[in-house]
PALUM-437166 format. One record per atom (N, C-alpha, C): residue in one letter; x, y, z. Coordinates in steps of 0.2 Angstrom, whole numbers, padded with zeros to 4 digits, always signed. Each point is the difference from the previous one (the first is absolute). Layout:
residues N
AXYZ...
***
This chain:
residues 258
X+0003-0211+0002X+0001+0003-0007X-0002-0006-0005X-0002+0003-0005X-0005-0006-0004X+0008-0004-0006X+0000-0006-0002X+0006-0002-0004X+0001+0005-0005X-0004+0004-0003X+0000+0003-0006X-0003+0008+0000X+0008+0001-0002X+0002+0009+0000X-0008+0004-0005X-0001+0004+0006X-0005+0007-0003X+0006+0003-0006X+0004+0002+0001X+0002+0004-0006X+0009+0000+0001X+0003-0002-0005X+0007-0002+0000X+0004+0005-0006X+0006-0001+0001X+0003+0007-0006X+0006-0006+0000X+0002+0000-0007X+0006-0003-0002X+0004+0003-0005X+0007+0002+0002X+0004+0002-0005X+0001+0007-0002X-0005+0004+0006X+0000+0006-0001X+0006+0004+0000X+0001+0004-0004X+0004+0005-0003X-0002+0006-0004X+0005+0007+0003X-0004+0006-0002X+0005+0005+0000X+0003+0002-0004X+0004+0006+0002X-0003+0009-0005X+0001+0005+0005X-0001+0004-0002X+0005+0006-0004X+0002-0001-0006X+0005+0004-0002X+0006-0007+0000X+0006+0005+0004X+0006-0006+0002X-0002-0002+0009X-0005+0001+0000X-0002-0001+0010X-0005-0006-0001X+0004-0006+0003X-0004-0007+0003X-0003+0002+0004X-0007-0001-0002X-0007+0000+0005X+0001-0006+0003X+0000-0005-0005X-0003-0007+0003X+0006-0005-0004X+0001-0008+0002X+0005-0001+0000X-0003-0010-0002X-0002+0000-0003X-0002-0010+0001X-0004+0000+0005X-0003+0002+0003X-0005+0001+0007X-0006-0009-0001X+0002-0002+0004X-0007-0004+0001X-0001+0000+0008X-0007-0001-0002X-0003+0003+0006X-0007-0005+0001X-0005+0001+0004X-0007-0006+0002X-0003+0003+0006X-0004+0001-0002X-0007+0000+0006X-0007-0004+0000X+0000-0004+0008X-0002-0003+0000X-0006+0002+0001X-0009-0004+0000X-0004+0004+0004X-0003+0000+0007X+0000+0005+0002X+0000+0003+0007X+0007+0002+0003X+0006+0000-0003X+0005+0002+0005X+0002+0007-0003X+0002+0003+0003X+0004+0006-0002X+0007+0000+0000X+0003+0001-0005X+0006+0000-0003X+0002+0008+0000X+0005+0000+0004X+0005+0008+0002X+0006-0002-0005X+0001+0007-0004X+0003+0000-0004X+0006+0007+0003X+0005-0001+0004X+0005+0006+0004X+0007+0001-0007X+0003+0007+0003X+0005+0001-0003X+0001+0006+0001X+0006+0003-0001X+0000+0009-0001X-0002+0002-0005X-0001+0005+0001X-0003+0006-0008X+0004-0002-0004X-0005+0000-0007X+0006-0003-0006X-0001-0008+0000X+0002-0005+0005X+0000-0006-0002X-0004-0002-0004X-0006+0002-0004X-0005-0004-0004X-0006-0002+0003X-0002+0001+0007X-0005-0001+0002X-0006+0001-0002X-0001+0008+0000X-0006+0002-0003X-0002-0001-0008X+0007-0002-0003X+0001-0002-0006X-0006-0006-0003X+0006-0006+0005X-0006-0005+0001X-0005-0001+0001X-0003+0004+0004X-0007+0000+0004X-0004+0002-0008X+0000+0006-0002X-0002+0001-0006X-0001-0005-0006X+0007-0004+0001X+0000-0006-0007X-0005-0004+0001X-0001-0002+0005X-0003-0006+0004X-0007+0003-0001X-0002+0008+0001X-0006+0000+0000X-0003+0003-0007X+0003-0001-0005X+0000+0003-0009X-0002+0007+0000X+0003+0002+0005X+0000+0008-0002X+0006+0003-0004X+0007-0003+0001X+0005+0000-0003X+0002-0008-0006X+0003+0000-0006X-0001-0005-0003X+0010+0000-0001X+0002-0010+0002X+0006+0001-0001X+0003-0001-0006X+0008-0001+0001X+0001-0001-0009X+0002-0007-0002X+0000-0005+0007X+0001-0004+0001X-0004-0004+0006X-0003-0007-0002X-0004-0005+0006X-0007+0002+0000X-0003-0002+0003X-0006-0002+0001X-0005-0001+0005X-0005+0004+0001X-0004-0002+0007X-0009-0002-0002X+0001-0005+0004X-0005-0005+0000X-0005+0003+0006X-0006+0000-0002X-0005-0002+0005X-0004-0004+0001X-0001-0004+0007X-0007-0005-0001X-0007+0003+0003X-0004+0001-0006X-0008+0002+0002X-0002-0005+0004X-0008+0000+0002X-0003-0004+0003X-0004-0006-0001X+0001-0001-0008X-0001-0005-0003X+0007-0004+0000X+0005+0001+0003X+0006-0001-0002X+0003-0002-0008X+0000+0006-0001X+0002+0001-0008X+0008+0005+0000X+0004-0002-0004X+0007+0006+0000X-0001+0005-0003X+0001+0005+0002X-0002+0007-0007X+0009+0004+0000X+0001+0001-0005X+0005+0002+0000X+0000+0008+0001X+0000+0002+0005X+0000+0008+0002X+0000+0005-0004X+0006+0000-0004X+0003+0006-0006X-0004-0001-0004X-0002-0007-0001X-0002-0001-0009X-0007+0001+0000X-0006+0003+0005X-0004+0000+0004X-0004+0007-0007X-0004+0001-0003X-0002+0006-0004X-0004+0007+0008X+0002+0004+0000X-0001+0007+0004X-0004-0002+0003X-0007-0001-0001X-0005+0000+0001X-0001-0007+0005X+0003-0006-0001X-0002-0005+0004X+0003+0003+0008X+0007+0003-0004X+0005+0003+0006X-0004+0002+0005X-0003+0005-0003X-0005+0005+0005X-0004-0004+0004X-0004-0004-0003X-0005-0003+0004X+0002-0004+0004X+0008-0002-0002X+0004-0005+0008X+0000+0004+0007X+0003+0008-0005X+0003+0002+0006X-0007+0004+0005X-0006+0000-0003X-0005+0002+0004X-0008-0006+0003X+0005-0006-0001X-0003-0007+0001X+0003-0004+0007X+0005-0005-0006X+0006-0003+0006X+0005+0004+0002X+0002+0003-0003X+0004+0005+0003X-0001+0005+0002X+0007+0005+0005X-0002+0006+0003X+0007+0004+0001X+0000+0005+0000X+0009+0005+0001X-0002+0004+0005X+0004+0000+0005X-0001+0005+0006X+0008+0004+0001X+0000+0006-0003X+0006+0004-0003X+0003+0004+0008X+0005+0003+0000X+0001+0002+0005X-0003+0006+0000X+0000+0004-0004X-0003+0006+0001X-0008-0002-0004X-0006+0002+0007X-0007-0004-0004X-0002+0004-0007X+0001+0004+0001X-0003+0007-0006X+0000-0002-0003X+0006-0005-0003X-0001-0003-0006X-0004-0004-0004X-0004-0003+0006X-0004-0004+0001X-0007+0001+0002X-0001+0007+0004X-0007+0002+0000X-0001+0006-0003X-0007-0001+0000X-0003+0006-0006X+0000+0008+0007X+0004+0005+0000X-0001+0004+0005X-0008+0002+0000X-0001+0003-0007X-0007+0003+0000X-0007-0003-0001X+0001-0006+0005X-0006-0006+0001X+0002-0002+0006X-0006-0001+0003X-0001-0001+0007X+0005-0004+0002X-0002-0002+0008X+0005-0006+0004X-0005-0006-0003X-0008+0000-0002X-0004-0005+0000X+0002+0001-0005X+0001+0003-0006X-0001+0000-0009X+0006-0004+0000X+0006+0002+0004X+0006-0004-0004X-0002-0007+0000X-0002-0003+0009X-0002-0009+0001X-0003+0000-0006X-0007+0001-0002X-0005-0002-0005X+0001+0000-0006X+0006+0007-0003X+0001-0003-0006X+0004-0006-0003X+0005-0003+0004X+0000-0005-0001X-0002-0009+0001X-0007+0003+0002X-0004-0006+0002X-0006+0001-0008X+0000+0007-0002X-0007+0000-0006X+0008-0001-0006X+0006+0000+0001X+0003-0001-0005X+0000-0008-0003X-0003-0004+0006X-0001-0007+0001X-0006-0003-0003X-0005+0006+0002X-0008-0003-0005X-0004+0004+0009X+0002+0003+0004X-0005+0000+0004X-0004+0006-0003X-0008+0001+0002X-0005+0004-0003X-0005+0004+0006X+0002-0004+0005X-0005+0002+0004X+0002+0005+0006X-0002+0004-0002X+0003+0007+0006X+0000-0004+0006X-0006+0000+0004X+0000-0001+0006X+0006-0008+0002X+0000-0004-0001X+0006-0004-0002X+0006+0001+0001X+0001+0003-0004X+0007+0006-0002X+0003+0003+0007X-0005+0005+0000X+0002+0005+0007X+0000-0006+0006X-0004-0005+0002X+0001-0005+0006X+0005-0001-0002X+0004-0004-0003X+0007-0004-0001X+0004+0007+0002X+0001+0005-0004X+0005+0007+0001X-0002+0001+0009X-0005-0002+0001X-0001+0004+0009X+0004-0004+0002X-0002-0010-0002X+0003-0004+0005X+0008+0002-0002X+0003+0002-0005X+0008-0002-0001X+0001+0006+0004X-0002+0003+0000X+0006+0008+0003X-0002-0002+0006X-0005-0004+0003X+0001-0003+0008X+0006-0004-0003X+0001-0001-0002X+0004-0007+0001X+0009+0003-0001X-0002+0006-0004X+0007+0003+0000X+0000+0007+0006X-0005-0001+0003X+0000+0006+0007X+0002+0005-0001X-0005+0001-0006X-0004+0006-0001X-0006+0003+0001X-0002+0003+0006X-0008+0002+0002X-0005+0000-0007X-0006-0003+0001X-0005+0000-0003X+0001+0008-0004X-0001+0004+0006X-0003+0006-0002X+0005+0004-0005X+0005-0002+0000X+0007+0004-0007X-0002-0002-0007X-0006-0005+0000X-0003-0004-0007X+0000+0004-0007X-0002+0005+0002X-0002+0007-0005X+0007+0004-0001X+0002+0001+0004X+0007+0004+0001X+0005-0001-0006X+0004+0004-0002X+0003-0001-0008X+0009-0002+0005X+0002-0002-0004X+0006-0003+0003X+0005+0002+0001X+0000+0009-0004X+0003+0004+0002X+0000+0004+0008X-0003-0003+0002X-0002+0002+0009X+0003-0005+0004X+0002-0004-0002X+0002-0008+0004X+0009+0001-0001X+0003-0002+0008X+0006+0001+0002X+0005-0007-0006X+0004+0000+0001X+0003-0005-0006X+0001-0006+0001X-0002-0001+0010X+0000-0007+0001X-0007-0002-0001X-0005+0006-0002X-0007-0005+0000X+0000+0002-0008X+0004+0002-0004X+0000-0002-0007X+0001-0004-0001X+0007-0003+0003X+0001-0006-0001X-0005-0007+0001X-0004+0002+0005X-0005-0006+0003X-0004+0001-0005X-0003+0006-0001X-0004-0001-0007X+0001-0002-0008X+0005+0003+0000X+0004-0006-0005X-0001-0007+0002X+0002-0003+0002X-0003-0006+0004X-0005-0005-0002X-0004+0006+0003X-0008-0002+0000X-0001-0002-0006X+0002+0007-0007X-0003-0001-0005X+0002-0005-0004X+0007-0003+0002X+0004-0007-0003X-0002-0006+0003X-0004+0000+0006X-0001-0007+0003X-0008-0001+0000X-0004+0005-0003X-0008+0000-0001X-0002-0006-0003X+0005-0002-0005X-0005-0004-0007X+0005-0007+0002X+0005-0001+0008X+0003-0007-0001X+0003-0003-0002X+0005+0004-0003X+0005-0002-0006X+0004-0006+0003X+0002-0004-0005X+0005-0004+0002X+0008+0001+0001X+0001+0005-0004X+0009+0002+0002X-0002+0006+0000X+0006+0003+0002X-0001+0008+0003X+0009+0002-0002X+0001+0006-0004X+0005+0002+0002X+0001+0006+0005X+0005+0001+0002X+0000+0005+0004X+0007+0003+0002X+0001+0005-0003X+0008+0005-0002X+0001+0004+0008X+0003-0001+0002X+0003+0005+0008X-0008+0001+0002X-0005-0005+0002X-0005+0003+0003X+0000+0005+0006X+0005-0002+0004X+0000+0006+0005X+0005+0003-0001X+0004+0004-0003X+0007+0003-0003X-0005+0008+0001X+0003+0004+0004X+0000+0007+0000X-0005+0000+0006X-0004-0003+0004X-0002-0001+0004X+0004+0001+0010X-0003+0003+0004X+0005+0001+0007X-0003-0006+0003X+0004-0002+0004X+0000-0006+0002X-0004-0004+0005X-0004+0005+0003X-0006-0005+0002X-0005-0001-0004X-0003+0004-0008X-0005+0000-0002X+0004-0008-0004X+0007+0001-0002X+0001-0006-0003X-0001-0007+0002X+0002+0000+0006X-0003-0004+0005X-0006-0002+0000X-0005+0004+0000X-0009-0003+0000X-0001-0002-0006X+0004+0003-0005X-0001-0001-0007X+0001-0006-0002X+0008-0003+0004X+0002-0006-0005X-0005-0008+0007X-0001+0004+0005X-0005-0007+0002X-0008+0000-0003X-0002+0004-0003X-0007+0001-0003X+0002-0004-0007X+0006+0000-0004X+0002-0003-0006X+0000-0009+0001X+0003+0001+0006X+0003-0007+0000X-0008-0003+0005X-0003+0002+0003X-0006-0004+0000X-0005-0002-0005X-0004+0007-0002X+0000+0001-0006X+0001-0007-0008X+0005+0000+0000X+0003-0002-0004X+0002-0010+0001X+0000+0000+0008X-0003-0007+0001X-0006-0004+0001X-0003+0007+0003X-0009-0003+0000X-0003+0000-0007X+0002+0001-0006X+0000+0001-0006X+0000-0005-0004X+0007-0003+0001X+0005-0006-0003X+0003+0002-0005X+0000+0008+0000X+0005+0003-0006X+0005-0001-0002X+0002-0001-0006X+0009-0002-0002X+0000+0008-0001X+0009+0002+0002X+0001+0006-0001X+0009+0001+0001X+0001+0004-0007X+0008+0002+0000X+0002+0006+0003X+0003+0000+0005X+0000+0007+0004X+0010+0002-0002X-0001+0006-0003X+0007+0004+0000X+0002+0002+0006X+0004+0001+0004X+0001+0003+0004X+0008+0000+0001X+0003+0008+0002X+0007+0001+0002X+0001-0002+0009X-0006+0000+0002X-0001-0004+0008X+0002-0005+0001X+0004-0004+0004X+0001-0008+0001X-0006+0001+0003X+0001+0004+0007X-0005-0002+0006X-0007+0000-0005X+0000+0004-0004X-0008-0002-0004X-0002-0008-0003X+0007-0001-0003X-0004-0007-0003X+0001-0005+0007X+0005-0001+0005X-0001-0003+0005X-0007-0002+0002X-0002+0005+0000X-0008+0001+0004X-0005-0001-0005X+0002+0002-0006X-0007-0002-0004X+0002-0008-0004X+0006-0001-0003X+0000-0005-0005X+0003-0007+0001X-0003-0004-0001X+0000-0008+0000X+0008-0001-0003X+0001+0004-0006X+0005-0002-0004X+0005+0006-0003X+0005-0003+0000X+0003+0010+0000X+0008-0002-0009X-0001+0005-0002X+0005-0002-0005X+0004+0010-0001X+0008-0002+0000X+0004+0003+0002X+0002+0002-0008X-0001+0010-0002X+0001+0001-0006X+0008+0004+0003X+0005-0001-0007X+0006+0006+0001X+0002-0002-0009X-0001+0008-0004X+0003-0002-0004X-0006-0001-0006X-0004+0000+0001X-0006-0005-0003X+0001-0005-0002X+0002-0006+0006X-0001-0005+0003X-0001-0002+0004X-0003-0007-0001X-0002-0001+0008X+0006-0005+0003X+0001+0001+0004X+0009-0004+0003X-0003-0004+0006X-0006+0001+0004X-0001-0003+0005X-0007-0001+0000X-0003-0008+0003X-0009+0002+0000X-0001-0007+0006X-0005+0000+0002X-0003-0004+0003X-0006+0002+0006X+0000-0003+0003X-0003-0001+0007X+0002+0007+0002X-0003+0006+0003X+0001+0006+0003X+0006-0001+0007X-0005-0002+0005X+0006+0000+0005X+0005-0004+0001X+0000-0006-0005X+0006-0004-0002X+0003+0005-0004X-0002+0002-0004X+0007+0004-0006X+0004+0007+0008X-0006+0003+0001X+0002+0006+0005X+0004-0004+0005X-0001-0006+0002X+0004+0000+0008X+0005-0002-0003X+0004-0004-0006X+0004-0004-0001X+0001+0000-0007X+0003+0010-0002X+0000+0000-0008X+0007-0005+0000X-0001-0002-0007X+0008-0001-0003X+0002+0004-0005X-0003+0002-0006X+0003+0006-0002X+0003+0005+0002X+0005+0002+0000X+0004+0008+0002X-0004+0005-0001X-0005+0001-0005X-0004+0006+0000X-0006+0001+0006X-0005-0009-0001X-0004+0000+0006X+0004+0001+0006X+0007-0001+0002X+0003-0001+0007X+0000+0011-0001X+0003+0001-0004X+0000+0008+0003X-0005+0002-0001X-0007+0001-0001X-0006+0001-0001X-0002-0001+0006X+0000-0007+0003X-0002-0001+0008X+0002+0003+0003X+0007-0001+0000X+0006+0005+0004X-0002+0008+0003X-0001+0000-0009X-0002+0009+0002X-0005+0001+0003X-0005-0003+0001X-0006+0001+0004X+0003-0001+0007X+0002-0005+0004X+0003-0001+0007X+0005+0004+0000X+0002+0005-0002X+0005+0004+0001X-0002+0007+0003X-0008+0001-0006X-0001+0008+0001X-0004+0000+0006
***
């Protein structure tokens, strides 16, 4: 990990009505590790993930990001428009349901390429190569290229979602219950295609997940939400083998039980 955080959150605070989203939250990612963000429904996870990535703005605290020139930008205070061009540049959202995320009525090849022409590319044949190589890469037959994505089963929407968020080489990636609603071998192919993927890459990436066994397996760095705060963080299989928190202990608990 490099000494100095891709994108850090201090002080975050967010309540909706009389319900605490978020709670003083500081948070950091470094780049290339991926940072698992666990908790039950409710604790502020997805809360956070959003704050972090300025799709949601807090009422309190501040998140930082360092570009490539190593500059800080302050996320919120960001005018739409720069937003947008982060989020289809350095950054990248891989939602759990992809729909959200891909255009139904454009190809399996139109989704990869439009955001590659959303980059500056021009050149068809270009385009289409990249869009063949990635759905190789997300093990998608060539030949589904033309196919609309309403034909494609949910774990290869997911892959194509994927594709389309890892075309352009983002430097952080979010990513909400990427395999959430999925049966359990396709989740399986899924989260090893993520986690190679995502290290052949050198991607930083904030991954939500109600899975322990998911961030075990995908993340470097794991931080324990209840409450919308975070009560426990560090090192993954050091926090999971040896929680201190009472929350991380029944969280672990509950998993070696069922």
């Amino acid at each position: 990990m490099s000494g100095q955080t891709l994108i850090s959150g201090r002080g975050l605070s967010l309540s909706f009505g009389r319900v605490t989203a978020l709670r003083n939250v500081d948070v950091d990612v470094w780049p290339g590790e991926m940072l698992a963000i666990v908790g039950e429904s409710g604790s502020g996870k997805t809360t956070l993930l959003n704050v972090l990535a300025g799709r949601v703005s807090p009422d309190r605290g501040i998140v930082q990001y360092r570009d490539p020139e190593d500059t800080l930008h302050d996320v919120h205070a960001m005018p739409a428009p720069t937003l947008r061009t982060l989020h289809r540049s350095d950054w990248g959202f891989v939602h759990q349901d992809p729909r959200q995320n891909l255009r139904m009525a454009v190809s399996a090849g139109g989704n990869v390429g439009e955001r590659l022409m959303a980059r500056g590319a021009r050149h068809y044949g270009n385009i289409r190569a990249q869009a063949l190589d990635w759905l190789a890469q997300v093990e998608i037959d060539a030949s589904r290229i033309d196919d609309l994505p309403r034909t494609f089963s949910g774990g290869m929407l997911q892959r194509l979602q994927i594709a389309r968020t890892l075309v352009t080489h983002p430097r952080l990636v979010f990513m909400d219950e990427p395999t959430g609603g999925l049966d359990v071998s396709v989740q399986a192919r899924l989260l090893d295609l993520i986690r190679s993927l995502v290290a052949r890459l050198n991607i930083a990436a904030v991954l939500v997940t109600h899975d322990i066994a998911v961030a075990r397996l995908l993340a470097q760095r794991i931080a324990v939400m209840q409450r919308g705060e975070i009560v426990e963080t560090g090192l993954t299989d050091q926090v999971l083998d040896d929680p201190r928190h009472p929350y991380t202990q029944l969280l672990v608990s509950s998993v070696l039980t069922t």
